[in-house]
C-alpha positions as CSV (number, residue, x, y, z in Angstrom):
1,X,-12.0,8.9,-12.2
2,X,-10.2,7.9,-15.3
3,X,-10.3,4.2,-16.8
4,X,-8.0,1.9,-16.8
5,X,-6.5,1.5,-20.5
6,X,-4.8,-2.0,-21.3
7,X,-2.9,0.3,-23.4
8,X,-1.0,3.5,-23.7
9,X,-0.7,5.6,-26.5
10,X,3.0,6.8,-27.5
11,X,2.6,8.9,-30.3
12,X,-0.2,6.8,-32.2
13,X,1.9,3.7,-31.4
14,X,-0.2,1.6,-28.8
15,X,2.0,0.0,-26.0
16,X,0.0,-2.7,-23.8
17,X,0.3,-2.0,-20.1
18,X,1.6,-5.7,-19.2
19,X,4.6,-5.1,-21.6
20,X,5.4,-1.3,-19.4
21,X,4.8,-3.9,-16.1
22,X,6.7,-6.9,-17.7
23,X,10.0,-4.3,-18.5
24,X,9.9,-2.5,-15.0
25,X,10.1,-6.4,-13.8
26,X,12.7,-7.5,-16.3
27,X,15.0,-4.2,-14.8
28,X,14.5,-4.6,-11.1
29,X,12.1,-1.3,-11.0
30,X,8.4,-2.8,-10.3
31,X,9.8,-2.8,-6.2
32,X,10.5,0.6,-6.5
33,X,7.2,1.8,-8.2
34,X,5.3,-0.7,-5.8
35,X,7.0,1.2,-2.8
36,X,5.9,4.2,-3.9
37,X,2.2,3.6,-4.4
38,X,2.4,1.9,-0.9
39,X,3.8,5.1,0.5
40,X,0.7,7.0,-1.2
41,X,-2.1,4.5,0.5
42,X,0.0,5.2,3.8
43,X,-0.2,8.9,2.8
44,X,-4.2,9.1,2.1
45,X,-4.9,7.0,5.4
46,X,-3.0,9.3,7.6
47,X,-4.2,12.6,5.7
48,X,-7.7,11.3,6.5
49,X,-6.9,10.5,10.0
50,X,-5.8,13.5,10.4
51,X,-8.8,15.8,8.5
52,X,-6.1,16.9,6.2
53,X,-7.3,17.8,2.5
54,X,-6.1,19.8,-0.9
55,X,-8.3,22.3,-2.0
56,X,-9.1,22.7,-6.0
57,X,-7.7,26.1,-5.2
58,X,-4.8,25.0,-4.0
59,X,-4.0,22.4,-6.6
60,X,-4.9,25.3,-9.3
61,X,-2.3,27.9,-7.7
62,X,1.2,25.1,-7.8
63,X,-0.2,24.1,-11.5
64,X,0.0,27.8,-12.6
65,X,3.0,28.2,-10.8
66,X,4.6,25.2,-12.6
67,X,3.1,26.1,-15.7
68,X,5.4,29.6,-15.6
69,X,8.4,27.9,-14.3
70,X,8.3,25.4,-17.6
71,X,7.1,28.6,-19.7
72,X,3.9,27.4,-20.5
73,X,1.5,30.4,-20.7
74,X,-0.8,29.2,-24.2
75,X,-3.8,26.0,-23.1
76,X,-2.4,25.2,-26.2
77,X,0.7,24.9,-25.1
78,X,0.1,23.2,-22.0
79,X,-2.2,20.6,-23.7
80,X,1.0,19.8,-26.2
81,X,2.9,19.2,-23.2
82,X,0.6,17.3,-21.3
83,X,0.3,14.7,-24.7
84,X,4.0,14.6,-24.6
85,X,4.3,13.4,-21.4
86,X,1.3,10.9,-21.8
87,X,-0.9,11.6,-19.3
88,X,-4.3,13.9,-19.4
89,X,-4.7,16.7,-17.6
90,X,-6.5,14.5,-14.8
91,X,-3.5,12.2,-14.3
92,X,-1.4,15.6,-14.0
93,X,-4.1,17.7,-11.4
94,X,-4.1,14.1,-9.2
95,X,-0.2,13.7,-9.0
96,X,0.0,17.6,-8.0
97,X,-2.7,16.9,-5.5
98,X,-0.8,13.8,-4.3
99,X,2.1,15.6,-4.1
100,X,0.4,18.8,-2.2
101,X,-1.3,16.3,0.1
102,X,1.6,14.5,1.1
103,X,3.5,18.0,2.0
104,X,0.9,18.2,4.5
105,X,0.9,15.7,6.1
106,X,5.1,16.2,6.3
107,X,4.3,19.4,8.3
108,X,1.9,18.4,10.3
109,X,3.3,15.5,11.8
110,X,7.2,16.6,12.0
111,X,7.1,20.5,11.4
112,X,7.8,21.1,15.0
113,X,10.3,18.5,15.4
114,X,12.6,19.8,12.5
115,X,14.7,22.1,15.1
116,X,15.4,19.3,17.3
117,X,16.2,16.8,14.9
118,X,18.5,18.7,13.1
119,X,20.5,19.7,16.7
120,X,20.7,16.3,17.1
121,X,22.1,15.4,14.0
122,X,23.7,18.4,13.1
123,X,26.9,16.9,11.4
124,X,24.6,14.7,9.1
125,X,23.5,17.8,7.5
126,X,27.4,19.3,6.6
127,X,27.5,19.4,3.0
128,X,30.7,18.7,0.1
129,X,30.3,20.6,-2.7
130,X,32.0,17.1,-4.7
131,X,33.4,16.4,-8.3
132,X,34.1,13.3,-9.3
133,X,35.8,11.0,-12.1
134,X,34.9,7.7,-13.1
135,X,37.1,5.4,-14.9
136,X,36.7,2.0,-16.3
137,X,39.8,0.5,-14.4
138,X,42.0,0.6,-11.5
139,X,45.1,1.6,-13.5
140,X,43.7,4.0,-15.8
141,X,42.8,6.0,-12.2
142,X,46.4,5.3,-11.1
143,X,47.6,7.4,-14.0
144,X,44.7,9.8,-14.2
145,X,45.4,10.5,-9.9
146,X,48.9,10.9,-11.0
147,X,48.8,13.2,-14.0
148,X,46.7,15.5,-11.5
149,X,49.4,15.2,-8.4
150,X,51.7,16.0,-10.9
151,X,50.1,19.1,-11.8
152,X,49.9,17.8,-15.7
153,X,46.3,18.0,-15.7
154,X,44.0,19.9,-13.0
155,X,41.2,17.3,-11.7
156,X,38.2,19.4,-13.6
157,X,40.2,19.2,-16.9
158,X,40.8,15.4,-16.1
159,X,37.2,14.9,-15.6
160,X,36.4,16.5,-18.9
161,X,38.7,14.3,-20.4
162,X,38.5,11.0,-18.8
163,X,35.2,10.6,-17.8
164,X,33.2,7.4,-18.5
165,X,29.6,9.7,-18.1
166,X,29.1,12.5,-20.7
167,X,27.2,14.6,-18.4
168,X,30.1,14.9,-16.3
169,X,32.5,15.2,-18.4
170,X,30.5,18.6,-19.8
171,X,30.6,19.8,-16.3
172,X,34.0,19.0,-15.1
173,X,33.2,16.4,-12.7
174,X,30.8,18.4,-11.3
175,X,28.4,16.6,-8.7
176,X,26.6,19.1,-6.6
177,X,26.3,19.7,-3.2
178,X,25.9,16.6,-1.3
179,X,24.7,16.1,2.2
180,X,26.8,13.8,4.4
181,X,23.9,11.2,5.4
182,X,23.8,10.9,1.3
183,X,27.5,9.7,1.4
184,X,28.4,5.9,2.2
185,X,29.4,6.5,6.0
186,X,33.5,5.2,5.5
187,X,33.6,7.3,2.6
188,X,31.8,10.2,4.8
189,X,34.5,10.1,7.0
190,X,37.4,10.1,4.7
191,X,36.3,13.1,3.1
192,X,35.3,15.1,5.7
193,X,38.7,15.0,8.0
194,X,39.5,15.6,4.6
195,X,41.0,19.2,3.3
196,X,39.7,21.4,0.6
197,X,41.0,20.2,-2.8
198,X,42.4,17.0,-2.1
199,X,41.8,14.2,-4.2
200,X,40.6,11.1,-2.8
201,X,41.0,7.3,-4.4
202,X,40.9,5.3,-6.8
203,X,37.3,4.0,-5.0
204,X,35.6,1.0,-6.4
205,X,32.2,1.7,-7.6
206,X,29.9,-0.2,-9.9
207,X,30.3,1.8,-12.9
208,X,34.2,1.6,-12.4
209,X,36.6,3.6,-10.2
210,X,36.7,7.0,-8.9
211,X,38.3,9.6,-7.9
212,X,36.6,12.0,-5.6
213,X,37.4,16.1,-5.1
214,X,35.5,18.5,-2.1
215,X,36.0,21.8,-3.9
216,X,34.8,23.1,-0.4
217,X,32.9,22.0,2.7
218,X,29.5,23.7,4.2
219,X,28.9,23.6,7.6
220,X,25.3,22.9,8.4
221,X,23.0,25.7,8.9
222,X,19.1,25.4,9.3
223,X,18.1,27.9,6.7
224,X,15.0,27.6,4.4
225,X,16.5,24.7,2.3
226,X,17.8,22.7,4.9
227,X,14.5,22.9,7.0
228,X,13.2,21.6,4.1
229,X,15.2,18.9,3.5
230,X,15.5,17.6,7.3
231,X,11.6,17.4,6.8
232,X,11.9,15.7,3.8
233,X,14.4,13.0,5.3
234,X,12.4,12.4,8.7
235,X,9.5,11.9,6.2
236,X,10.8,9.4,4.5
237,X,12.2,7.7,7.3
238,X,8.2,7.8,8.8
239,X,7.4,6.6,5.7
240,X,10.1,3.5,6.0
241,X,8.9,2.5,8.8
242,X,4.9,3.2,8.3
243,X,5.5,0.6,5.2
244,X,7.5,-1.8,7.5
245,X,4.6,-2.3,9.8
246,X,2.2,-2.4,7.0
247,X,4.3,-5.5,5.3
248,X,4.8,-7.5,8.8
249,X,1.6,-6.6,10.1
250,X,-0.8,-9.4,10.5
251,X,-2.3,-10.2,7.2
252,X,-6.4,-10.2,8.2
């Protein structure tokens, strides 16, 4: 079991640990972080009920397989990486173990109950392959909407132009593939009676306003990564709602 440090060491500069708690609290992160290491008590109490464990083995096969996917193949290398990223090789074996354990329990409790979830909920799961454009006002994505309907600018050149976020702006607009429980519900339902290609907007959103392309819509299909990610999502609703009765739960 590793001790507790009252500092951390970032590259020979020692930051205390109440200044890393004090910043997550000053940004409105420490509820997050707290949820999470809820979720992991809730996680080992149910793995136990249930007999459920990760074996050295196990944990030894996914770090080898994540050491080839991030090209590590030299201990040297790996033990670089692992400074880099601040934690010891302990801290890294426990999280992969956490994160093996928790995958587990996901398919023991719900594996069976993926098919039938996803029936149920079938249009939840259609996906929009989206780009998006964020401006900084109202009227700039007036003019941007308009330069595009005009056929002055097509929507992925506007988004490399106009874009408040670089990231975007080197993809195009590009956002991914997004399922529709992911998407605010009146926005959902906008798009999807939507058509291929249109543009929808200008949106308010916090960073601004947007305008919002579905280059093309997927129906959903249960296939390996959307069995996947039903588990995930029925998961974390378990998980909601294991946490919920934890926090109003008669304090002993």
């Amino acid at each position: 079991m590793t001790h507790m440090h009252h500092t951390v060491d970032f590259s020979g500069i020692p930051v205390e640990v109440n200044e890393i708690v004090q910043f997550l609290k000053q940004n409105f992160q420490v509820k997050e972080i707290c949820q999470k290491v809820l979720y992991q008590r809730i996680i080992e109490t149910a793995a136990y009920e249930k007999g459920l464990t990760v074996t050295k083995a196990e944990v030894q096969a996914e770090e080898n397989h994540l050491y080839r996917e991030m090209h590590l193949s030299k201990k040297s290398d790996i033990y670089i990486w692992l400074a880099n990223q601040i934690i010891d090789l302990e801290d890294w074996e426990t999280g992969i173990r956490n994160r093996l354990l928790a995958k587990k329990l996901a398919n023991h409790l719900f594996a069976l109950g993926v098919e039938m979830f996803f029936n149920l909920n079938a249009s939840d799961f259609d996906q929009a392959l989206i780009y998006k454009i964020v401006v900084p006002s109202v009227e700039i994505a007036k003019e941007v909407l308009y330069q595009i309907e005009a056929k002055q600018v097509s929507f992925y050149e506007a988004a490399h132009l106009y874009d408040i976020d670089e990231r975007r702006r080197h993809q195009f607009g590009y956002e991914g593939k997004i399922y529709r429980w992911n998407i605010e519900s009146t926005i959902a339902t906008v798009l999807f009676s939507g058509t291929p290609g249109q543009v929808f907007g200008p949106l308010a959103v916090k960073e601004g306003y947007s305008l919002l392309m579905v280059e093309e819509f997927i129906p959903a299909e249960l296939n390996a990564q959307s069995y996947q990610d039903v588990l995930n999502h029925i998961f974390q609703q378990w998980l909601a709602m294991e946490l919920n009765y934890l926090l109003h739960s008669d304090k002993k």
